[in-house]
C-alpha positions in Angstrom: 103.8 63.7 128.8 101.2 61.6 130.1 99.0 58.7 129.3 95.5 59.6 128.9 92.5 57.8 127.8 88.6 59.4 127.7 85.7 56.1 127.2 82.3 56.4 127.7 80.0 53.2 127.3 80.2 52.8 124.1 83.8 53.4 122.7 87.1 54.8 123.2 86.8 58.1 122.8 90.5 59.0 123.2 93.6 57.2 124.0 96.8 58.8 123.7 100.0 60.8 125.6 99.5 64.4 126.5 101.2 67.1 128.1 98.4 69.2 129.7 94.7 68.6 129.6 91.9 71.4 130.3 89.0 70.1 132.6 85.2 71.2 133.4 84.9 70.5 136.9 81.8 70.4 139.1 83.8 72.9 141.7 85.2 75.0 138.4 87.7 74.5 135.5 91.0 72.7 136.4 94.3 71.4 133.7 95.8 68.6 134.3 99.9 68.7 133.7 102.6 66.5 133.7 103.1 65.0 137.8 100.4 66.9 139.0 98.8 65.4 142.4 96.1 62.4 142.4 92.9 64.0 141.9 89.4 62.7 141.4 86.7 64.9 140.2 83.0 64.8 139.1 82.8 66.5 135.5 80.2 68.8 134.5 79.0 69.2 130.5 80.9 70.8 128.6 84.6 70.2 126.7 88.0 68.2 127.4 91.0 70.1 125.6 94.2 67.8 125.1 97.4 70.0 124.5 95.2 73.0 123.1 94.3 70.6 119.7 92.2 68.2 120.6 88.3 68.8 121.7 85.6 66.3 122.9 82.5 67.3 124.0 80.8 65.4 127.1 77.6 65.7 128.7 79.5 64.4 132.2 82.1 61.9 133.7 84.3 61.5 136.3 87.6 62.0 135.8 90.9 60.7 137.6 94.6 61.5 137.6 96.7 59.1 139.6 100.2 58.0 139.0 101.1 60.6 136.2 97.9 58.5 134.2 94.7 60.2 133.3 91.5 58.6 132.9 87.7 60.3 132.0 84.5 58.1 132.3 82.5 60.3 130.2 78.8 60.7 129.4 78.8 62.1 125.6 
């Protein structure tokens, strides 16, 4: 598991542990798991899915994954 947490201007969207998270990328769809290499990536609309449960629509964001922590500047 992870530490993950999804904000946008106004509010925490989301801050919790996961174990894999789904992405909509600019370049495509990408998941996030456990150790997986730094990444930085613009997000496109459309939804974050945490562990298969757990949906949040955004109209954008950037999203980062850097030592095993996860964090999504989102537009929703």
């Amino acid at each position: 598991m992870f530490p993950m947490v999804v904000v946008n201007p106004k509010k925490i969207l989301f801050e919790g542990q996961a174990t894999k998270v789904f992405l909509q990328g600019d370049k495509g769809e990408f998941e996030i798991l456990e150790y997986h290499s730094p990444i930085m990536s613009v997000l496109r609309k459309g939804r974050i899915v945490i562990d298969g449960k757990k949906f949040i629509s955004i109209k954008g964001g950037i999203a980062r994954f850097d030592q095993n922590t996860l964090v999504v500047l989102a537009e929703s």
